[in-house]
C-alpha positions in Angstrom: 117.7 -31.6 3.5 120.3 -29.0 4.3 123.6 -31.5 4.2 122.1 -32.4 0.8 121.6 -29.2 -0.3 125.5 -28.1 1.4 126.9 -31.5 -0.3 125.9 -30.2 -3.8 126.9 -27.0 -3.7 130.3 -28.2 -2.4 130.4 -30.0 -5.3 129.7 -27.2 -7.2 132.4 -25.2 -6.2 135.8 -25.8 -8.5 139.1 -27.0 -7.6 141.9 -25.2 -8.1 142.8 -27.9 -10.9 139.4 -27.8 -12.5 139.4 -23.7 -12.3 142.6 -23.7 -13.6 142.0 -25.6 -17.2 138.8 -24.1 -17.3 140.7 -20.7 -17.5 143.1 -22.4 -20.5 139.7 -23.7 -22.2 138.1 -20.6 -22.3 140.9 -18.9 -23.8 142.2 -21.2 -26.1 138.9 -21.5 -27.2 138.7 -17.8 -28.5 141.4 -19.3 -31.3 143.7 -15.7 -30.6 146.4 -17.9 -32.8 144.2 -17.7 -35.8 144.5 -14.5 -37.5 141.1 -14.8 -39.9 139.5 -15.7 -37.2 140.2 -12.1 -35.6 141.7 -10.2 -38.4 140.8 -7.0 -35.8 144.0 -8.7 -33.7 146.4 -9.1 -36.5 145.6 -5.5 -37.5 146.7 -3.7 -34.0 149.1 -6.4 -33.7 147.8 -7.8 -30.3 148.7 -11.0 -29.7 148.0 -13.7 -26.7 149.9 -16.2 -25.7 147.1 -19.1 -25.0 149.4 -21.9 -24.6 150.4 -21.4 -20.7 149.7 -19.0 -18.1 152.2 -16.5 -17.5 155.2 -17.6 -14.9 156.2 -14.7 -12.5 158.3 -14.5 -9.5 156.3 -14.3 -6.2 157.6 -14.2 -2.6 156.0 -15.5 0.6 156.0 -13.5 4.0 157.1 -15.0 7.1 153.4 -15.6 9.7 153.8 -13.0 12.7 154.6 -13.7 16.0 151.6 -13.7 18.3 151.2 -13.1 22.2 154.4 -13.5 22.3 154.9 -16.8 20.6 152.7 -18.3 23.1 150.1 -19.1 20.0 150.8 -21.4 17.5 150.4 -20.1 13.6 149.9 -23.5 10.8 148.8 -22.5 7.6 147.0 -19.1 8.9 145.3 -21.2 11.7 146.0 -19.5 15.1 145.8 -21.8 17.9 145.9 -20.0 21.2 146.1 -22.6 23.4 143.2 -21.5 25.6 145.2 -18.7 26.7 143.5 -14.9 25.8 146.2 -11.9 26.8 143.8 -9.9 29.3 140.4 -12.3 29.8 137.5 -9.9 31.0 136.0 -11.7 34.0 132.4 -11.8 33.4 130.1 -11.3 36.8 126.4 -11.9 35.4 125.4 -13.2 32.6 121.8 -14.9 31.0 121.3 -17.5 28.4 117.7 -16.4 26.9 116.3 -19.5 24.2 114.0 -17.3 21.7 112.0 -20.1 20.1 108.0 -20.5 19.3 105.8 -21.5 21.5 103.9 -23.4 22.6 105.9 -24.4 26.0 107.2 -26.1 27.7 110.6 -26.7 26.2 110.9 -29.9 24.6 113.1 -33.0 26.5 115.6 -32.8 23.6 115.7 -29.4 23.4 116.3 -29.0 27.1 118.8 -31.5 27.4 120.9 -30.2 24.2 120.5 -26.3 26.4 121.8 -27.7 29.4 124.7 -29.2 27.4 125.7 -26.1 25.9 125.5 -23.8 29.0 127.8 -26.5 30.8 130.4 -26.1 28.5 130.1 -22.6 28.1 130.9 -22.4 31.6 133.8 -24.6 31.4 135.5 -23.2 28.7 135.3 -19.5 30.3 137.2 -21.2 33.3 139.6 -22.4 30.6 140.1 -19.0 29.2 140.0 -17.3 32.6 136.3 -15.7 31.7 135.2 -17.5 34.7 134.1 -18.6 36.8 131.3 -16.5 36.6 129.6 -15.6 39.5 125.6 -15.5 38.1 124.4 -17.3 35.7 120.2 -16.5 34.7 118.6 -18.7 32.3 115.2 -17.5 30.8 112.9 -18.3 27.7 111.0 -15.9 25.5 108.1 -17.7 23.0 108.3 -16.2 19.3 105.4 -16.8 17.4 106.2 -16.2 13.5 102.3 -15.3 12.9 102.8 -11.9 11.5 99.4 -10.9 13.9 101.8 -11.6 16.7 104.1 -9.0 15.4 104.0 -6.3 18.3 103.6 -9.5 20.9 106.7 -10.5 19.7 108.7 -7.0 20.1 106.9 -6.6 23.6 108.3 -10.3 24.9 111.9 -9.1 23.5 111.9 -5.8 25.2 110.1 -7.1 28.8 113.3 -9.2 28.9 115.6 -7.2 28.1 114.3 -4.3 30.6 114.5 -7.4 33.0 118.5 -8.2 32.3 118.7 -4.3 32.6 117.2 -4.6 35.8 119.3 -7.5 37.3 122.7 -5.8 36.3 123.2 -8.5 33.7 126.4 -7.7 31.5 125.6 -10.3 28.8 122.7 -12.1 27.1 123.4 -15.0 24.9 120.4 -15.6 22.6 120.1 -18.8 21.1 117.6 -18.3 18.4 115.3 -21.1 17.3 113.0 -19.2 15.1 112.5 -18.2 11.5 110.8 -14.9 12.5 113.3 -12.2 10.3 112.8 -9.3 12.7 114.1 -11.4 16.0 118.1 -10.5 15.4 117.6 -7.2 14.2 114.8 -6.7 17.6 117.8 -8.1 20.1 120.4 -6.1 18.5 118.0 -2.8 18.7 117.3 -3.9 22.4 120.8 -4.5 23.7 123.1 -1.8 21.3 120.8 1.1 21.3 118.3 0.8 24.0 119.4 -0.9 27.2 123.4 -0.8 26.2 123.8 -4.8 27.6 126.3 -7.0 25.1 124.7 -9.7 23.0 125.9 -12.6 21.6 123.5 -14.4 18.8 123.5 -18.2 18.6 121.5 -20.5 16.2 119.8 -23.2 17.8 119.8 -25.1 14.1 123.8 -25.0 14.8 123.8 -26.4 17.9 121.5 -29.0 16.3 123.8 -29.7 12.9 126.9 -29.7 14.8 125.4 -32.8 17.3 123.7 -34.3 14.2 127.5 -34.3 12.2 128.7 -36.4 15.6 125.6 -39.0 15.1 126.3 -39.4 11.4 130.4 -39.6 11.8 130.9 -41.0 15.3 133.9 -38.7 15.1 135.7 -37.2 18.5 133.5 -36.7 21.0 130.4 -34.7 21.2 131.5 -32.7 24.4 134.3 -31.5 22.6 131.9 -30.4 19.3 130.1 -27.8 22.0 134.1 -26.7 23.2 134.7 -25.9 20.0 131.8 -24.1 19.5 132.0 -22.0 22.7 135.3 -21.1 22.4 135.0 -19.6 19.0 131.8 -17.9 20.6 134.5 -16.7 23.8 136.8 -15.0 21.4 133.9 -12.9 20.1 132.6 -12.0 23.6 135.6 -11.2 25.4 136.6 -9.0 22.0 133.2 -7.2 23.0 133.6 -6.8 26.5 137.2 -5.1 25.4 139.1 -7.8 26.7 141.9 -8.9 25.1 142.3 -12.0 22.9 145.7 -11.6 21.1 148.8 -9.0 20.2 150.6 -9.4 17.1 153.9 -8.0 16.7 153.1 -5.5 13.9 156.9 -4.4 12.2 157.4 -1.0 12.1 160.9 0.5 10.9 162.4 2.8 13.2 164.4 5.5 12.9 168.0 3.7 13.2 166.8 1.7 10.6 165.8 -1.4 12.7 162.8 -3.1 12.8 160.5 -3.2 16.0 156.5 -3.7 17.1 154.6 -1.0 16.7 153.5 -1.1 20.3 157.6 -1.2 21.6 157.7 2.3 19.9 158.2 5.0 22.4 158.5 8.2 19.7 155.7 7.2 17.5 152.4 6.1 18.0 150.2 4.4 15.4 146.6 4.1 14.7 144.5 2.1 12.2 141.5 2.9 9.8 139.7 0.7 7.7 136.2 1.6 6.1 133.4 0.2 3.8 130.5 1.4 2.3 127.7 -1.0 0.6 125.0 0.1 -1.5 122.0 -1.9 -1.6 119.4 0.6 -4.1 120.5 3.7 -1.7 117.3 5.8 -1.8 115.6 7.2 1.5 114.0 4.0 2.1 117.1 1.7 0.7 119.8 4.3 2.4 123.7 3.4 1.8 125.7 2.3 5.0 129.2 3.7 5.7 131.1 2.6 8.6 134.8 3.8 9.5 136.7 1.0 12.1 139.8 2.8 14.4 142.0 0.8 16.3 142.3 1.9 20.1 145.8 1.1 20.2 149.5 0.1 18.1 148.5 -3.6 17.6 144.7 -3.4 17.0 144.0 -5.7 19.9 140.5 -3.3 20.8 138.5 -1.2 18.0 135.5 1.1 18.0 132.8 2.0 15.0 131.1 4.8 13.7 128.6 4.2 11.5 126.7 6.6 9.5 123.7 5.9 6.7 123.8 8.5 3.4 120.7 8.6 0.8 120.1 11.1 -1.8 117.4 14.2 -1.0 115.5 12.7 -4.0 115.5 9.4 -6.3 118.3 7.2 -6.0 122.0 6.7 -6.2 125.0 4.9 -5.5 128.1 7.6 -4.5 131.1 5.6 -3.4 132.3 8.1 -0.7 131.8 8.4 2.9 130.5 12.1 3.1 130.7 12.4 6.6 134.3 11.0 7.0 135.4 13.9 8.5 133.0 13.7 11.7 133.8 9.8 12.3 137.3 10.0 12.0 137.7 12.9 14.9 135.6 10.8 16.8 137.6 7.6 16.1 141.1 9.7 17.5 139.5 10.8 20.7 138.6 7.3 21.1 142.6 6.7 20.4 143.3 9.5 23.1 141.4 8.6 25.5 142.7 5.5 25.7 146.2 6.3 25.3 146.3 10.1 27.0 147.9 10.8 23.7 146.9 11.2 19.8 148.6 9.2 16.9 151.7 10.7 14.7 151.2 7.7 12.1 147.5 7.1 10.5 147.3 4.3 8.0 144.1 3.7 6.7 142.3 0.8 4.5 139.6 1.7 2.3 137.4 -1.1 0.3 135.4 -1.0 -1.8 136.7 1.8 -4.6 137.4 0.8 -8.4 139.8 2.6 -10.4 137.9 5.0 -11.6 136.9 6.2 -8.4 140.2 6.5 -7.1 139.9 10.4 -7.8 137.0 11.2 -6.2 138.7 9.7 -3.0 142.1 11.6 -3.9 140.1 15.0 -3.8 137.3 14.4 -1.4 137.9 11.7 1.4 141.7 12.1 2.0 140.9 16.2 2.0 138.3 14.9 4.8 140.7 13.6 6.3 143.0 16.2 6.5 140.6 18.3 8.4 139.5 15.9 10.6 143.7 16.0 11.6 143.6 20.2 11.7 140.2 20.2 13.9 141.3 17.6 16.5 145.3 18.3 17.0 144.5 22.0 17.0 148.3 23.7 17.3 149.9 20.4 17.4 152.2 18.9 14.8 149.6 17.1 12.7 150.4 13.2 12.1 151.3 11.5 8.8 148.9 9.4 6.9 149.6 6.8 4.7 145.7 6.0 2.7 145.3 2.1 0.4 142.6 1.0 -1.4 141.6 -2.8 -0.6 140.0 -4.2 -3.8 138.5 -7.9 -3.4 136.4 -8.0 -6.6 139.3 -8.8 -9.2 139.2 -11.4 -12.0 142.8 -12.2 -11.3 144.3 -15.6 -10.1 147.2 -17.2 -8.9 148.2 -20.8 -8.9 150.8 -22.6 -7.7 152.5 -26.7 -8.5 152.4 -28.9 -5.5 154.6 -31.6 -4.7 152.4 -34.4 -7.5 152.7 -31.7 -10.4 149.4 -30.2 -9.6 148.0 -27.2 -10.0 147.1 -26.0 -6.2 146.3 -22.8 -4.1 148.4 -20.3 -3.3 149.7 -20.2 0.5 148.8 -17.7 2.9 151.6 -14.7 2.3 152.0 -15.1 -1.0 152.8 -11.2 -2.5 153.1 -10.2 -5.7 153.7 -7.2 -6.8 155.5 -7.2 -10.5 155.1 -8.2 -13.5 151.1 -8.2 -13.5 150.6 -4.9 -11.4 150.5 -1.2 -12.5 153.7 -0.1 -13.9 153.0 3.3 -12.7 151.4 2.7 -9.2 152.5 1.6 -5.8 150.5 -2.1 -6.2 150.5 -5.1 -5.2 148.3 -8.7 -4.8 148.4 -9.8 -0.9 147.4 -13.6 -0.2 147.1 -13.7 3.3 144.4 -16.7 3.8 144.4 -20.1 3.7 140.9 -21.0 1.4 139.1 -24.1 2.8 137.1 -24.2 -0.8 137.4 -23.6 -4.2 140.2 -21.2 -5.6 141.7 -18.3 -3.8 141.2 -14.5 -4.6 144.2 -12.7 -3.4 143.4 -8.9 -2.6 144.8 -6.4 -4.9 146.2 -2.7 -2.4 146.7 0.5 -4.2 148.6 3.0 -2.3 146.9 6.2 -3.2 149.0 8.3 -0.7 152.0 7.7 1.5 153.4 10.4 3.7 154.9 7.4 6.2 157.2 6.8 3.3 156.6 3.0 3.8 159.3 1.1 1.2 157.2 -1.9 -0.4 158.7 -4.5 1.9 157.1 -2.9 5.3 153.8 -2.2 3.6 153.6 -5.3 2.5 154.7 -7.3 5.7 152.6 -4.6 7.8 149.5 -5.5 5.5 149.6 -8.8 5.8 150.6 -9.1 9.8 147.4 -7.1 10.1 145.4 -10.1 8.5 146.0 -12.4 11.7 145.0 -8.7 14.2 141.2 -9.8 14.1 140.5 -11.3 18.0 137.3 -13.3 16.8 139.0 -15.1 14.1 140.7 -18.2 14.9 142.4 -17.7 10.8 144.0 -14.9 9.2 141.6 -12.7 6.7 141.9 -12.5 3.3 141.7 -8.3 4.2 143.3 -6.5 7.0 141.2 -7.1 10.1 140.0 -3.3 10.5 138.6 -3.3 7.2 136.6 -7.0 7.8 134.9 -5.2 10.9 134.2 -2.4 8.8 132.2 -4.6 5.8 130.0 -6.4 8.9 129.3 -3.0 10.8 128.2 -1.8 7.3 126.2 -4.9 6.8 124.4 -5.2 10.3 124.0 -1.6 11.1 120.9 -1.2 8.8 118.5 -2.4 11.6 119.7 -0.3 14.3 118.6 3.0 12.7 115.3 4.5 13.8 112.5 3.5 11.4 111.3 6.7 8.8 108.2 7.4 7.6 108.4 6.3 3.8 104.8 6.1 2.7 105.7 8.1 0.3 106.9 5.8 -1.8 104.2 4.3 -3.8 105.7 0.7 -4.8 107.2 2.3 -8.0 111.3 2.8 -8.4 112.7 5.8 -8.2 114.5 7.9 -10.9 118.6 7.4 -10.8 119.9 10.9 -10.8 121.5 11.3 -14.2 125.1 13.5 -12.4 124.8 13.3 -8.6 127.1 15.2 -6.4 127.6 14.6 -2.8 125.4 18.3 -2.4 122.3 16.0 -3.1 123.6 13.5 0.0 121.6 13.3 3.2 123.4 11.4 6.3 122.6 10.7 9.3 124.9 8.9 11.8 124.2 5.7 14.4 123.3 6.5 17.6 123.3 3.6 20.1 123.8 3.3 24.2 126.6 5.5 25.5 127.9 2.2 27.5 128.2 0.4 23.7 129.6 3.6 22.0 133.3 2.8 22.2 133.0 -0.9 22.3 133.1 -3.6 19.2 129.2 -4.1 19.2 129.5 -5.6 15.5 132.1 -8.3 16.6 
């Protein structure tokens, strides 16, 4: 069953005891002590230390204040006491059930929707969503025969034309199918097509979460769906550009003092964060960049471009964004616009680079940049940009001694940054999570350029304040919250792009070019509804 299948791989997963003396076996095991052993070590006289990790000093950053101390920060847990800073009052919304037919709904079923859709509505009251004035309820039948294919996409579309029709401003889909194409067909209905919100919903959730109440006879199962559609009402009022929190992001000012960045009357700041994955990256496996801009000083609203790159022929994996330049002018009129001004202070977070690409992004995307700053500011003084690589995929850990002499996690704001960094480099490991399994992975920021002039304190502090800026999260991230948005716009975006013609490929792989450049790049970027264009539609 799937708690059976959850249970073991829970068990699976190491504590930060058991990690750390697996780490201490492992090495002492390669026997560095014992010179005939390795006679290669005793030659270059390399030698390892296998009897204790190394001890280095570490500090840990004070949590940030949130809507002005009116939320409550434990252990990177933000409670917001059902209070959201501007709540957007929805007018009409629909809860559609995609499930397979035949009908009619089943008793349990029904019962279990009705639940939900009561408590939906009473926690928007809570959070002043509410009360909302029409509410639609409607059911589309999803057969997962693949002969049913185009009945399928026809059922989708007929309801969505329908919402269109009735002014709707939201469609909550619970999904109770294993058809693959029905998230990507409601996301390719709502974001490019019609331009109406949607918010995705597992029925099997719904089902676990009641089920957990049956088994434990824990709390009480009204307050299991609050829970639920609360977490649900921080992603929709993020996507209707409400606002959930503000976070007091330091910023030193001129006279030396520290204030929010949003306080700041001389200077106004913007943030960046970007991803690319590559899954094969070929015409028919493209890669997926996506560039995340803050609309304003505290990151309270963002907007996305995303834009798809593949190479004219065979296949490779180029870890730039070719077209940064277009999506980061696009990303500051989105910041003027909203602000009747552009930003003096860029910082941007970029994942995903290893050291040895840190050139390539030096003399391409920063030089992208640059003329995204000269072709939007025009004769205006151009603004400073400070640029840091995010790297998650590390092999280093830290561990701490808890109160019984045991090893334990590190807590959230945990910095390090000497000792085990580059000697040469502005550095530094950032824990700024709590992890609820399993041992944590700090990231690892390389400042590749800096014209703020940020001393390592303020980086530091500003980094990991913008950890608790994300408004679904009810936790801080392990990355900024810019950069998070980035990897799922990346990762959901692939569906939305219009479908190519790729019968030419014939089932066999194609050749890796042996030295690609980025002249052998192709992009093209994501179009979707001019009412989503500026709005968080990955949220």
């Amino acid at each position: 069953s799937p708690n059976e299948q959850r249970n073991r791989q829970n068990l699976s997963i190491p504590t930060p005891d058991q990690r750390y003396k697996d780490i201490m076996s492992s090495v002492q095991s390669c026997s560095y002590q014992s010179p005939p052993t390795l006679p290669l070590c005793k030659a270059v006289q390399f030698t390892v230390d296998d009897h204790e990790m190394k001890l280095i000093k570490a500090r840990i950053l004070p949590p940030p204040i949130i809507n002005n101390n009116h939320a409550e920060i434990t252990m990177g847990r933000i409670n917001l006491k059902g209070k959201f800073v501007d709540p957007y009052k929805l007018k009409s919304i629909a809860f559609v059930y995609f499930g397979p037919p035949p009908p009619p709904l089943s008793p349990p079923r029904k019962a279990l929707m009705e639940k939900f859709v009561e408590s939906f509505n009473k926690m928007a009251r809570i959070f002043h969503l509410g009360p909302i004035q029409t509410i639609q309820k409607d059911i589309v039948w999803i057969s997962e025969n693949e002969q049913d294919r185009e009945q399928n996409l026809n059922s989708i579309e007929k309801c969505f034309t329908h919402r269109k029709q009735q002014k709707c401003e939201l469609v909550i889909c619970i999904m109770d199918s294993s058809w693959n194409e029905l998230r990507p067909s409601i996301k390719l209905n709502g974001t490019v097509k019609y331009g109406i919100t949607t918010q995705c919903l597992l029925y099997s959730k719904l089902q676990e979460q009641m089920d957990k109440f049956q088994r434990t006879q824990r709390g009480h199962p009204d307050r299991i769906l609050d829970n639920m559609c609360e977490n649900l009402l921080r992603k929709i009022n993020f996507k209707m550009q409400g606002i959930n929190t503000k976070v007091e992001l330091p910023i030193n000012t001129n006279n030396g003092i520290v204030a929010s960045a949003a306080s700041k009357t001389e200077d106004a700041w913007q943030f960046m964060g970007a991803d690319v994955i590559h899954p094969v990256c070929r015409q028919d496996k493209p890669s997926i960049a996506a560039v995340v801009g803050s609309g304003d000083a505290v990151c309270s609203t963002s907007a996305v471009r995303v834009c798809k790159q593949w190479p004219k022929n065979g296949k490779c994996a180029i870890e730039a964004i070719v077209d940064l330049k277009q999506m980061v002018t696009e990303l500051l009129e989105y910041y003027r616009e909203g602000n009747r001004r552009l930003p003096n202070k860029i910082v941007f977070y970029r994942d995903g680079v290893d050291d040895g690409q840190f050139a390539r992004v030096l003399n391409f995307e920063i030089p992208q940049i640059k003329q995204a700053f000269q072709e939007v500011y025009e004769n205006e003084p151009l603004p400073s940009l400070t640029f840091i690589v995010v790297k998650k995929r590390h092999h280093t850990r830290f561990f701490v001694l808890d109160h019984h002499n045991k090893t334990a996690n590190i807590p959230p704001g945990l910095v390090v940054d000497t000792d085990v960094v580059h000697p040469g480099q502005f550095s530094f490991f950032l824990n700024s999570h709590k992890a609820l399994q399993g041992t944590n992975r700090p990231a690892l920021y390389h400042v590749l350029y800096d014209e703020i002039k940020f001393t390592a304190d303020e980086l530091q502090l500003l980094t990991y304040y913008l950890c608790f800026t994300d408004p679904r999260s009810s936790t801080s991230e392990a990355i900024p919250s810019l950069v998070h948005q980035a990897d799922l716009a990346a990762s959901n975006a692939r569906d939305l792009f219009p479908e190519k013609d790729t019968s030419t490929y014939d089932g066999y792989a194609a050749d890796a070019l042996e030295e690609p450049s980025l002249n052998d790049i192709v992009t093209e970027h994501l179009s979707v509804h001019e009412d989503m264009r500026d709005t968080p539609h990955f949220g």
